[in-house]
Backbone bond lengths (Angstrom), bond angles and torsions (degrees), N, CA, C in turn:
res aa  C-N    CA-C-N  psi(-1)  N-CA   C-N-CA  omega(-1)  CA-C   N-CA-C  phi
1 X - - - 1.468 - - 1.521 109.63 -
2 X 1.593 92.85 156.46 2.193 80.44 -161.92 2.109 97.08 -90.13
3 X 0.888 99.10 152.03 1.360 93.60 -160.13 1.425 113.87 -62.26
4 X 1.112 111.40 -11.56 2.072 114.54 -158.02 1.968 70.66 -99.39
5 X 0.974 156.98 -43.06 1.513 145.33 -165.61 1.738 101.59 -84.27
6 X 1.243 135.12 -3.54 1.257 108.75 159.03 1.628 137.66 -65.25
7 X 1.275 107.62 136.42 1.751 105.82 -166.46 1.345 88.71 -113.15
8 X 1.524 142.96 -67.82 1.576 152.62 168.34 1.898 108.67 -5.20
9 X 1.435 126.13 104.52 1.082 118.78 145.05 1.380 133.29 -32.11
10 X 1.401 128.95 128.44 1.539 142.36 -133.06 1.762 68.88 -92.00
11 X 1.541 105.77 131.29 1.817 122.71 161.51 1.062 119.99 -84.00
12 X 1.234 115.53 153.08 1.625 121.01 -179.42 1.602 108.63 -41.85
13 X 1.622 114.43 -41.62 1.327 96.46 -175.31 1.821 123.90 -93.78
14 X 1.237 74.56 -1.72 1.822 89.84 161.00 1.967 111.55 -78.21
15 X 1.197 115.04 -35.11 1.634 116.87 177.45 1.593 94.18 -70.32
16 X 1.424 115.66 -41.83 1.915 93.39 -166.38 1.272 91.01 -91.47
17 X 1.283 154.89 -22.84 1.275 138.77 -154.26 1.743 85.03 -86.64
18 X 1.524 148.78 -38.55 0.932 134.56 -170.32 1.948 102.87 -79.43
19 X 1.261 117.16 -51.25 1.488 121.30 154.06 1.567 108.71 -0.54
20 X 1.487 103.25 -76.18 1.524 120.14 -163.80 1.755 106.03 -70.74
21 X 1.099 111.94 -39.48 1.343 123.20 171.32 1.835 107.23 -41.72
22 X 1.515 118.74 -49.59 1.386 126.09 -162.77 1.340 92.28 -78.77
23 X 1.536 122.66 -69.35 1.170 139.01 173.19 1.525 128.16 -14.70
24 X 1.526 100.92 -45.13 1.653 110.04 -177.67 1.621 100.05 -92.49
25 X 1.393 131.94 -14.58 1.361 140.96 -178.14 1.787 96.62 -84.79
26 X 1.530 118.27 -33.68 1.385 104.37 170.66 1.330 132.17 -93.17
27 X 1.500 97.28 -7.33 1.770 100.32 161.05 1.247 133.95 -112.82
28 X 1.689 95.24 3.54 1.750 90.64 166.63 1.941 99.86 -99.16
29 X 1.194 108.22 -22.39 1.338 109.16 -165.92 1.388 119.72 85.67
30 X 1.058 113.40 3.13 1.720 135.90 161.19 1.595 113.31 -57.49
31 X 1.372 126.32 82.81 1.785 86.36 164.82 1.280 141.69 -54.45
32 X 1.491 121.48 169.61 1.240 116.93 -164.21 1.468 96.89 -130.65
33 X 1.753 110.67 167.69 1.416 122.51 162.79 1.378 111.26 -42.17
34 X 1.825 106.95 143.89 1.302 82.48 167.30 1.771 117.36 -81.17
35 X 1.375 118.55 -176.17 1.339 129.89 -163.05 1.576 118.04 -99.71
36 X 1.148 94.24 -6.43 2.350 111.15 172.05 1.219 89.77 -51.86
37 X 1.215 148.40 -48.65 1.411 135.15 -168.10 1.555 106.62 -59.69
38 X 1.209 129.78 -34.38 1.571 123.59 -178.41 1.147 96.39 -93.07
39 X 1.777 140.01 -64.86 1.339 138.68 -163.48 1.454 111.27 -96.36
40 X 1.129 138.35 27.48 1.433 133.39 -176.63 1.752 127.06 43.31
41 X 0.986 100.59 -170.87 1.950 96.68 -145.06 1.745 82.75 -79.25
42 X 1.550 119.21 -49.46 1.431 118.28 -145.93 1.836 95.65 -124.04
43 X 1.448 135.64 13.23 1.419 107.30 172.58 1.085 137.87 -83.92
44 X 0.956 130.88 111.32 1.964 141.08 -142.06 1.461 86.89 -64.87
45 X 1.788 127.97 -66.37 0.958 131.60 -171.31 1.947 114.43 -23.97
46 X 1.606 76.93 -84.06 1.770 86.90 -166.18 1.253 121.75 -85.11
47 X 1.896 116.57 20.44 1.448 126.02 136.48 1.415 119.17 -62.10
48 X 1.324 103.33 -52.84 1.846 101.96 176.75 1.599 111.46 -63.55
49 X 1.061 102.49 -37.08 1.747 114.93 -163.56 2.073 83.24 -63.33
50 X 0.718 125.43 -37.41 1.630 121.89 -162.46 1.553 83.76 -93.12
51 X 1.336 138.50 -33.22 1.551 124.11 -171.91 1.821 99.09 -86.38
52 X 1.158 111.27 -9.32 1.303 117.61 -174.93 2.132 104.64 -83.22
53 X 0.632 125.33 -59.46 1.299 150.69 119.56 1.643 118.71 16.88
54 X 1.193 97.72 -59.28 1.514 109.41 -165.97 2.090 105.99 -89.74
55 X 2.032 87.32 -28.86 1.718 92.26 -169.94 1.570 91.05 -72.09
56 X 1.102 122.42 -47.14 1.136 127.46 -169.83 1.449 116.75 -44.02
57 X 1.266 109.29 -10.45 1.622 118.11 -158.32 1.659 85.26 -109.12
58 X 1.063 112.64 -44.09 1.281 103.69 176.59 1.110 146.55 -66.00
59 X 1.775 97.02 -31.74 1.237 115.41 177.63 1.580 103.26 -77.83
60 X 1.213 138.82 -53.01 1.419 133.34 145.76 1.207 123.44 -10.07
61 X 1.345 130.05 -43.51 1.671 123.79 176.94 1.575 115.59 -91.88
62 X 1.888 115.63 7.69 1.372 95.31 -164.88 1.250 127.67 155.56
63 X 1.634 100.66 -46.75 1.361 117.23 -166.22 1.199 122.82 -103.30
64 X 1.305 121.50 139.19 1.488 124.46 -179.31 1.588 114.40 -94.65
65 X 1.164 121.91 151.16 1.855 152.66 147.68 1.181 97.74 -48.34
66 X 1.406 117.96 112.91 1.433 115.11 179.99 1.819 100.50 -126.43
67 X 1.261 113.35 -8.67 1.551 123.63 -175.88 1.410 109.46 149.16
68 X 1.417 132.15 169.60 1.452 139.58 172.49 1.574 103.77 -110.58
69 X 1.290 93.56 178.55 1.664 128.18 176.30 1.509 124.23 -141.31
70 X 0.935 109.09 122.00 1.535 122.55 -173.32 1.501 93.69 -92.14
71 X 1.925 98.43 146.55 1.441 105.48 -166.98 1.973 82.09 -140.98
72 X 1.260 87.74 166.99 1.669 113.27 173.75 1.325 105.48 40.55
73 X 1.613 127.11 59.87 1.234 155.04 117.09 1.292 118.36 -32.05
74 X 1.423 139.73 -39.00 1.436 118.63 168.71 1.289 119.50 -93.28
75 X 1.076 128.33 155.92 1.761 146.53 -152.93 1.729 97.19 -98.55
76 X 1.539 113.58 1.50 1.841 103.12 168.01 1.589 90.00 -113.74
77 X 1.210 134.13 4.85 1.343 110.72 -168.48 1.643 108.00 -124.41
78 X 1.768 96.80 -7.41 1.569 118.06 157.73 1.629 102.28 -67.43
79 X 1.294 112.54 -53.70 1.371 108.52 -163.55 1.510 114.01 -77.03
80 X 1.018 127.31 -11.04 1.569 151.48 169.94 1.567 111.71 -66.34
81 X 1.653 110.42 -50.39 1.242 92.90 163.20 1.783 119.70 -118.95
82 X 1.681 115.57 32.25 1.448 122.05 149.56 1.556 111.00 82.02
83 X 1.745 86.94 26.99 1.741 100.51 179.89 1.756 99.03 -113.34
84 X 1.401 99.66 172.85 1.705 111.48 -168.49 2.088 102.21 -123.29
85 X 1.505 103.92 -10.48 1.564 104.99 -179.18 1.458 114.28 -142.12
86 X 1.190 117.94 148.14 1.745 120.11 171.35 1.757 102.36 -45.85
87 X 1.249 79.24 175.13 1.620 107.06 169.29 1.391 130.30 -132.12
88 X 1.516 149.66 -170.92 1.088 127.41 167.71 1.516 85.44 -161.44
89 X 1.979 91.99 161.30 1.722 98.73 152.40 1.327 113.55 -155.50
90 X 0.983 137.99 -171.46 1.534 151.97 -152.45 1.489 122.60 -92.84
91 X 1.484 122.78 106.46 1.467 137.30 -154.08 1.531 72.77 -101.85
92 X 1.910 99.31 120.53 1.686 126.13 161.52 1.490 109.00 -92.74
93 X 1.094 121.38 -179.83 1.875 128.67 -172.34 1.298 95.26 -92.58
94 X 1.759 118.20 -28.21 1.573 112.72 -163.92 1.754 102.48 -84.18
95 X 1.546 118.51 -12.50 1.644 115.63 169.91 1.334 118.62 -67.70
96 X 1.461 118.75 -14.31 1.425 101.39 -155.63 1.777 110.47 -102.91
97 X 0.826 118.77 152.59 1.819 138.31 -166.21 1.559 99.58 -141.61
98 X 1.302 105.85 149.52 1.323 121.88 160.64 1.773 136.27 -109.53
99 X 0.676 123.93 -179.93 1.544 129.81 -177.61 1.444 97.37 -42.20
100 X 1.251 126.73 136.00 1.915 125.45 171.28 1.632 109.65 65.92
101 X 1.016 110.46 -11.04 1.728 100.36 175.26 1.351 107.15 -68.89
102 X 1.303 106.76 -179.87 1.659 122.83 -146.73 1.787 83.77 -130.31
103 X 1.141 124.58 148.29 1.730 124.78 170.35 1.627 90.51 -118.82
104 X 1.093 110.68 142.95 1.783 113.66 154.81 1.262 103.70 -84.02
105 X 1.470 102.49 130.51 1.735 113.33 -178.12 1.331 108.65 -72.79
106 X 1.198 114.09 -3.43 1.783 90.73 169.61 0.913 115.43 -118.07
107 X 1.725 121.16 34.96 1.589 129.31 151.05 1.573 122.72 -84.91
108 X 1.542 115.75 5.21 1.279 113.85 -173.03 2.028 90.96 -132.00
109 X 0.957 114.24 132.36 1.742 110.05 176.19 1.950 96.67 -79.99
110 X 0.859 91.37 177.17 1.834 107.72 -165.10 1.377 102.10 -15.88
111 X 1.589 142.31 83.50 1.051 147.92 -122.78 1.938 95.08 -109.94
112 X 1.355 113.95 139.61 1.650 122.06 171.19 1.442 86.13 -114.48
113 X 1.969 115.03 159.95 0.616 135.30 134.99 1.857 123.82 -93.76
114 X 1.784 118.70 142.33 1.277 99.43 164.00 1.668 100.66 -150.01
115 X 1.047 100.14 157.94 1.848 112.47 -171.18 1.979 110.17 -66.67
116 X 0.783 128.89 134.14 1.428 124.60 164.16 1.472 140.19 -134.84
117 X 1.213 132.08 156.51 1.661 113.40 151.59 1.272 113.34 -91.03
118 X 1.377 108.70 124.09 1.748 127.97 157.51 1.335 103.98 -47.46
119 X 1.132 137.50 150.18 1.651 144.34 113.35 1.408 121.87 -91.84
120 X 1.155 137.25 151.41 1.278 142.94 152.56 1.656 119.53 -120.10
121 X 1.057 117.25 121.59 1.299 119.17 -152.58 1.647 98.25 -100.05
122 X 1.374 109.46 141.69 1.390 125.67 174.21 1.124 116.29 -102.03
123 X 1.491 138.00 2.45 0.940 137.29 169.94 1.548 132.54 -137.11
124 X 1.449 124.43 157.18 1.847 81.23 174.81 1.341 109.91 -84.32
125 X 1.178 124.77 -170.60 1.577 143.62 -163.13 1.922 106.91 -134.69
126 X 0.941 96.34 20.98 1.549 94.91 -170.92 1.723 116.91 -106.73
127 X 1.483 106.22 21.15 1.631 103.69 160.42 1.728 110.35 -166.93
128 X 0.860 120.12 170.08 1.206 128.37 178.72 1.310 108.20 98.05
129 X 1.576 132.38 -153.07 1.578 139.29 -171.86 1.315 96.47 -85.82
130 X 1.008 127.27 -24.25 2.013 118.11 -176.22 1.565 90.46 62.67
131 X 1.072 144.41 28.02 1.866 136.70 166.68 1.615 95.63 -57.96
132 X 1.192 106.41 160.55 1.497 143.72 151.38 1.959 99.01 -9.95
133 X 1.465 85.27 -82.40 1.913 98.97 167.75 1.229 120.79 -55.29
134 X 0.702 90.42 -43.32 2.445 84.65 171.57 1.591 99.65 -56.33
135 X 1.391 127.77 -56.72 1.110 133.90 -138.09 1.415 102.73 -103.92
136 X 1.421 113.06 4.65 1.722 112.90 173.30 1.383 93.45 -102.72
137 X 1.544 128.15 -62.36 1.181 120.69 164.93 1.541 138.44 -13.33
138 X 1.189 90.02 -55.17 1.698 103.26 170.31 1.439 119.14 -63.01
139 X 1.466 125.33 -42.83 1.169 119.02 -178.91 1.727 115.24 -52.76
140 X 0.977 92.85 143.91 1.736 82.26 160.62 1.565 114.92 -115.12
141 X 0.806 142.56 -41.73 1.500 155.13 157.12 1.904 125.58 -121.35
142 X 1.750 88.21 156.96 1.275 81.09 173.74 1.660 103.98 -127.58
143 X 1.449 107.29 160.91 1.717 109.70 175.25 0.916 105.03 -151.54
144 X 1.674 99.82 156.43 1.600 119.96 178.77 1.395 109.68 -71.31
145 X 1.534 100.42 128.39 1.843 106.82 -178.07 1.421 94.37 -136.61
146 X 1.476 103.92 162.30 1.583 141.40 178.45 1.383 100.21 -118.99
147 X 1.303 125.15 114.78 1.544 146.75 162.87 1.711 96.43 -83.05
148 X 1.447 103.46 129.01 1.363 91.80 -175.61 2.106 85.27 -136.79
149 X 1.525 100.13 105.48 1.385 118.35 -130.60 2.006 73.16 -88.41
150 X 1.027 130.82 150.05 1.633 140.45 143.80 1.175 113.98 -130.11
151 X 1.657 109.96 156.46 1.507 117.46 -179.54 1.267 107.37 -140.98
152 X 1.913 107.65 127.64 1.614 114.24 179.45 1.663 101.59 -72.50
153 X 1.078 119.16 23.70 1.665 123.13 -178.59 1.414 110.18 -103.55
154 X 1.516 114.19 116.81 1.426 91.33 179.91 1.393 114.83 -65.82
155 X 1.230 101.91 159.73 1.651 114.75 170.35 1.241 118.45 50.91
156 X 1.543 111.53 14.46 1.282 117.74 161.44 1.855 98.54 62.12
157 X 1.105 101.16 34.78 1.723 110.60 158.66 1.640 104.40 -79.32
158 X 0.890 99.45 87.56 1.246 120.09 162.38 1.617 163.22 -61.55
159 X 1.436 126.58 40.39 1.729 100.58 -155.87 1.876 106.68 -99.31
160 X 1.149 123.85 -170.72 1.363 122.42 -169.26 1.900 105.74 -53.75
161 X 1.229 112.72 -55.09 1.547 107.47 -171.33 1.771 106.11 -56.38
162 X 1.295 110.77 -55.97 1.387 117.42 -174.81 1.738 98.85 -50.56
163 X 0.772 138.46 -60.25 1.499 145.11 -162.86 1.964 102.32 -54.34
164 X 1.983 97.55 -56.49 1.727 95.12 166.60 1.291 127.12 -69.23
165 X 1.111 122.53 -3.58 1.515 126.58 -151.99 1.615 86.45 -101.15
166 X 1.765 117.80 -48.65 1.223 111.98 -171.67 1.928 121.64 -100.58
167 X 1.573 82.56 59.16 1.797 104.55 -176.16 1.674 109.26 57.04
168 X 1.083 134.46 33.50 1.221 154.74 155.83 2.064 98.75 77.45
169 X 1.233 93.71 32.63 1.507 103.84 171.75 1.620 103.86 73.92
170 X 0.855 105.71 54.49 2.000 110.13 -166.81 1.644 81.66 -104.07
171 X 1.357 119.19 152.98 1.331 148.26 146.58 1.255 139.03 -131.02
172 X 1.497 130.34 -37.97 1.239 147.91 144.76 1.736 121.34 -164.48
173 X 1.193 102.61 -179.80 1.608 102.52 -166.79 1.563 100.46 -154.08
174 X 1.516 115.58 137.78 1.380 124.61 -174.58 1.542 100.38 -134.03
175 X 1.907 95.86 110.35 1.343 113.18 172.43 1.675 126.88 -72.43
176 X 1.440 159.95 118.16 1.087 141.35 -150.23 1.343 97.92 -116.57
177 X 1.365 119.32 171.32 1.081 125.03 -129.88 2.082 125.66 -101.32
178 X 2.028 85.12 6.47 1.750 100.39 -179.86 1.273 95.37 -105.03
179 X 1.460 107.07 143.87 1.424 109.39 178.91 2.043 96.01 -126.55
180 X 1.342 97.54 135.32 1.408 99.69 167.66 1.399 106.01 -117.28
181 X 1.492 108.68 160.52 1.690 120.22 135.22 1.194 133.54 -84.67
182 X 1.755 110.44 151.74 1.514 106.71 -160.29 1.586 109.71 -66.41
183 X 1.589 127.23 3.67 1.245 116.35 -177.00 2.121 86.94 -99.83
184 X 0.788 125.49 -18.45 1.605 115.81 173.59 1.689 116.02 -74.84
185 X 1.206 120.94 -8.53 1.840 104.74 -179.05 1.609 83.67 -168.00
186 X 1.414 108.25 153.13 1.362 131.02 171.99 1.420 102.19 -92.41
187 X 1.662 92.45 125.67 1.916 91.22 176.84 1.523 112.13 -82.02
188 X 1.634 119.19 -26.45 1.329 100.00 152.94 1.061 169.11 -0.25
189 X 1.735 84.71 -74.43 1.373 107.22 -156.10 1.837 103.51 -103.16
190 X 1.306 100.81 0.73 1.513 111.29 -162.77 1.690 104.41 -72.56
191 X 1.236 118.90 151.39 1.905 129.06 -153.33 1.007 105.18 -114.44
192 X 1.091 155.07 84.93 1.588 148.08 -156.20 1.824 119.01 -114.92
193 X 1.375 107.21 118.08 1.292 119.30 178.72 1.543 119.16 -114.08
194 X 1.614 106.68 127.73 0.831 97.78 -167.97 1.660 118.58 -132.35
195 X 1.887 123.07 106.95 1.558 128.16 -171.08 1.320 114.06 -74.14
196 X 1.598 111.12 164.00 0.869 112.43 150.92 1.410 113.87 -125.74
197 X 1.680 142.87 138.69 1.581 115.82 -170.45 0.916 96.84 64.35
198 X 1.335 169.50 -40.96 1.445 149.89 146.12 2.576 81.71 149.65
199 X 1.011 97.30 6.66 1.495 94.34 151.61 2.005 129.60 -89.67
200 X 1.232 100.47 149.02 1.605 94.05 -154.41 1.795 99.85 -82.97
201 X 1.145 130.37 172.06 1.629 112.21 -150.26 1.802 99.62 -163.80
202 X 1.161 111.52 -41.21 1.338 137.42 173.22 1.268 153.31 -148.36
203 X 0.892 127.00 94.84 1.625 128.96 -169.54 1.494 105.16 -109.45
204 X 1.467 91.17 162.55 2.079 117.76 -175.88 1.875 103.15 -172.96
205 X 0.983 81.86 -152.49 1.199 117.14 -165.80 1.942 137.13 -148.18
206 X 1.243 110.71 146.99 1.645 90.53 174.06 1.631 132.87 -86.90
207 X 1.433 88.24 11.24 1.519 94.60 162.88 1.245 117.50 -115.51
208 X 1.546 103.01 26.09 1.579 99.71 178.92 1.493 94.36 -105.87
209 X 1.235 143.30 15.05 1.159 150.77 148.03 1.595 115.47 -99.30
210 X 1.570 101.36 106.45 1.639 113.57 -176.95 1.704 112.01 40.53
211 X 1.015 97.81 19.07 1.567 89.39 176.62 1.601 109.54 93.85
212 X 0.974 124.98 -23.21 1.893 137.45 174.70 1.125 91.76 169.21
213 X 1.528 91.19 121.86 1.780 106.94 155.00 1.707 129.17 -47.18
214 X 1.559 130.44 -9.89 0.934 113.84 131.68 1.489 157.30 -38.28
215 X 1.723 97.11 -61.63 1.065 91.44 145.53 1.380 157.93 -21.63
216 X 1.300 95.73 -53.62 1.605 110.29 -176.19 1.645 102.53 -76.98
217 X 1.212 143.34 -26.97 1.397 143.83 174.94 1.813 98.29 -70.94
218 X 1.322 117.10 -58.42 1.019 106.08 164.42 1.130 121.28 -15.78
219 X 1.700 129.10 -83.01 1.595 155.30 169.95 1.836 101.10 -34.00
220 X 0.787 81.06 -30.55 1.901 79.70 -166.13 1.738 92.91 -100.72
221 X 1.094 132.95 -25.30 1.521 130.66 148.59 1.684 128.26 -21.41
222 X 1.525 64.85 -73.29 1.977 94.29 178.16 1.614 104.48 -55.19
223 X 1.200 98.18 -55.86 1.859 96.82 -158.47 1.529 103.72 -70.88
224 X 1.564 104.80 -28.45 2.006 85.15 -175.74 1.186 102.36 -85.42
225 X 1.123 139.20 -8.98 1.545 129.97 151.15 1.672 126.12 -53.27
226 X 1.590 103.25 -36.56 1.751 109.66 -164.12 1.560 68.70 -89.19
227 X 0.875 150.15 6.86 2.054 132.13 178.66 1.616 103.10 -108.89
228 X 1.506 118.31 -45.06 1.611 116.36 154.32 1.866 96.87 116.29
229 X 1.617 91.71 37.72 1.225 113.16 -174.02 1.796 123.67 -141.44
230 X 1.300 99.62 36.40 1.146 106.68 -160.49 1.427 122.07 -75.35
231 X 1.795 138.69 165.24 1.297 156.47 -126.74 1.399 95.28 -86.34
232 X 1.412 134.97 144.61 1.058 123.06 -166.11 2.088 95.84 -136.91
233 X 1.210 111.13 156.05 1.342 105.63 -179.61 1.481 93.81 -83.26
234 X 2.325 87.91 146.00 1.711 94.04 178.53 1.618 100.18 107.90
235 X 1.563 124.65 -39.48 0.983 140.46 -153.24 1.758 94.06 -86.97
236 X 1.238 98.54 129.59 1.873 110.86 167.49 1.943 124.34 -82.59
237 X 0.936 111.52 113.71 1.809 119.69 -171.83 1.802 84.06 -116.34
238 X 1.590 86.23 122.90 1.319 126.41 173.38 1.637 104.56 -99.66
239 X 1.478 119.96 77.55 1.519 121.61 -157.57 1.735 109.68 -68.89
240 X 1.135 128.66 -15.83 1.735 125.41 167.29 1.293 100.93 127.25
241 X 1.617 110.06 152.80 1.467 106.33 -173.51 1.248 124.72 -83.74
242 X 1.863 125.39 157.48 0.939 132.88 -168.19 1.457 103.52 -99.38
243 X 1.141 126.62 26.85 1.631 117.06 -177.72 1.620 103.48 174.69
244 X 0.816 136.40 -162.34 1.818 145.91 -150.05 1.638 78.30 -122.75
245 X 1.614 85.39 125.98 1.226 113.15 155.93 2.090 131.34 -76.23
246 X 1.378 109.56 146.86 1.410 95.08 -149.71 1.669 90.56 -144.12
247 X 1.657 95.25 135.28 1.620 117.66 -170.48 1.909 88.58 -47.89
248 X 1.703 104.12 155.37 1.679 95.45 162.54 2.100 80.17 -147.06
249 X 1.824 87.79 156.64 1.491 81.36 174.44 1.541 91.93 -129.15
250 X 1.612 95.80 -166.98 1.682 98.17 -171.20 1.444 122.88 -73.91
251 X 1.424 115.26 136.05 1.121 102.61 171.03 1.658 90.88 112.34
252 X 1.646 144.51 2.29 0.697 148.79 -105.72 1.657 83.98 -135.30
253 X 1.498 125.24 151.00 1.887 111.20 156.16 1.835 81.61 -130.95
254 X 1.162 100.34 139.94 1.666 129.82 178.16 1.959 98.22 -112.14
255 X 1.192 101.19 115.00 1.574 111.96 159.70 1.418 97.80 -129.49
256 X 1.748 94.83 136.69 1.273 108.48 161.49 1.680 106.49 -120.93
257 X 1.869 129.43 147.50 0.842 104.83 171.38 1.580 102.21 -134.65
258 X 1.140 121.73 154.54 1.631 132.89 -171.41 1.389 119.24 -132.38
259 X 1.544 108.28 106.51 1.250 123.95 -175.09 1.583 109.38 -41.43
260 X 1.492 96.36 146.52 2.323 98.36 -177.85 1.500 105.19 50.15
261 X 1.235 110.63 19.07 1.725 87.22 169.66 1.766 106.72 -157.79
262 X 1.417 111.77 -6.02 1.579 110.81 164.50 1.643 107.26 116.45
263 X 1.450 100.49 -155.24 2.236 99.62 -170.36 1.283 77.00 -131.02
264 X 1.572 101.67 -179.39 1.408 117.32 142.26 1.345 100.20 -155.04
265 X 1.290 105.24 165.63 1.729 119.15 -172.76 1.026 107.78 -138.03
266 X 1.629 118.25 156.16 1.785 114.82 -169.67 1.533 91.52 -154.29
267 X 0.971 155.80 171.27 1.788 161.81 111.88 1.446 126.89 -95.07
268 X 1.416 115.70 146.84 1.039 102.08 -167.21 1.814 97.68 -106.86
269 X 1.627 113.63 159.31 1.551 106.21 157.99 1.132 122.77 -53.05
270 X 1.577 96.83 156.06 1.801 103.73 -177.85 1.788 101.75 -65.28
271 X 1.267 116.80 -30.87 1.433 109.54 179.60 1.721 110.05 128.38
272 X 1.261 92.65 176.54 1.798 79.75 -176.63 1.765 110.28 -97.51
273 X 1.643 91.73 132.86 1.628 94.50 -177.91 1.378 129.16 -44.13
């Protein structure tokens, strides 16, 4: 059936048969079709329900929840793929890198780089109004991070379900090494440039995410609560990028740097011989 003519709610064995679809694309390192053909282009439900699915698989072999990342934060890349809200997916222990570390390039499938603000939250987030003020409170710091975005989709064919279904295209993330509080730098207002090879590649801003990257933790507050999975102190929020994300290949050094709040730098391996 052609995918834009499905009317039928996506079935249980349509959520694992697309599940397994991502799954075998992340352990052979193969991409795969995308998965709109089982769960359709836009159902929030049984996109998560298949990203729900997949953590589970992970968390089963090993891996820990170390924090999320919010994705499709800008309002041209909402409208690009014919959605009205962000998305998010699930930050593992095996994504994370630090300032000067090295990634092996064939831990991320057709790998983007994009600039971000870190949060690290000091508190949990799992009751009360989740307002603006709850959710500044909670933070305890913020840092300059590199989203280093992959997709089990080939060719990065893309539409909203495929994108949630496959952990909102997360691969790893490298936190750098200044940490502020939200009364030391405006996440706003912060200017972000971002090289590759030490050539400049992407620029934004922190209001080019929802308007302030607060915000957007806010949004991602609310929803892992209405999912019954909510923000926990300790936990890392990857708040969405401030500028266009940009192909990197092996062998690659990615600096991003963000005004009032510091750089960070990462490289990738030359690759496998």
């Amino acid at each position: 059936m052609n995918e834009s003519n499905r009317l039928a709610t996506p079935s249980p064995s349509d959520i694992a048969a697309a599940a397994e679809r991502v799954a075998e694309a992340f352990a052979s390192g193969v991409p795969c079709a995308p998965v709109r053909d089982l769960i359709g282009r836009d159902d929030l439900g049984a996109a998560y329900a298949v990203q729900a699915a997949l953590t589970e698989r992970r968390l089963a072999a090993g891996a820990s929840i170390v924090g999320r990342k919010i994705g499709l934060t800008s309002e041209a890349v909402q409208q690009q793929l014919g959605v009205d809200q962000p998305d998010f997916g699930v930050l593992f222990d095996d994504m994370a890198y630090a300032e000067g570390d090295t990634i092996p390039f064939e831990q991320v499938l057709q790998p983007r780089a994009e600039a971000e603000i870190a949060f690290v939250l000091g508190a949990d987030l799992a009751d009360g109004p989740l307002d603006r003020e709850q959710v500044r409170a909670a933070i305890a710091y913020g840092v300059p991070a590199l989203e280093i975005c992959g997709s089990r989709i080939a060719g990065w064919d893309i539409s909203f379900g495929d994108t949630v279904a496959d952990n909102a295209s997360a691969g790893a993330y490298v936190l750098g090494a200044e940490r502020l509080e939200l009364d030391e730098f405006d996440p706003v207002a912060v200017a972000m440039s971002m090289t590759v090879n030490g050539e400049e590649v992407s620029t934004g801003s922190g209001a080019a995410c929802l308007g302030d990257p607060v915000e957007a933790v806010v949004w991602l507050a609310r929803t892992a609560r209405e999912l019954g999975e909510p923000l926990r102190a300790g936990q890392v929020v990857l708040s969405g990028a401030l500028g266009p994300m940009r192909p990197v290949a092996a062998g690659d050094t990615v600096t991003a740097t963000l005004s009032g709040l510091g750089a960070v730098t990462v490289r990738f391996s030359e690759g496998a011989a």
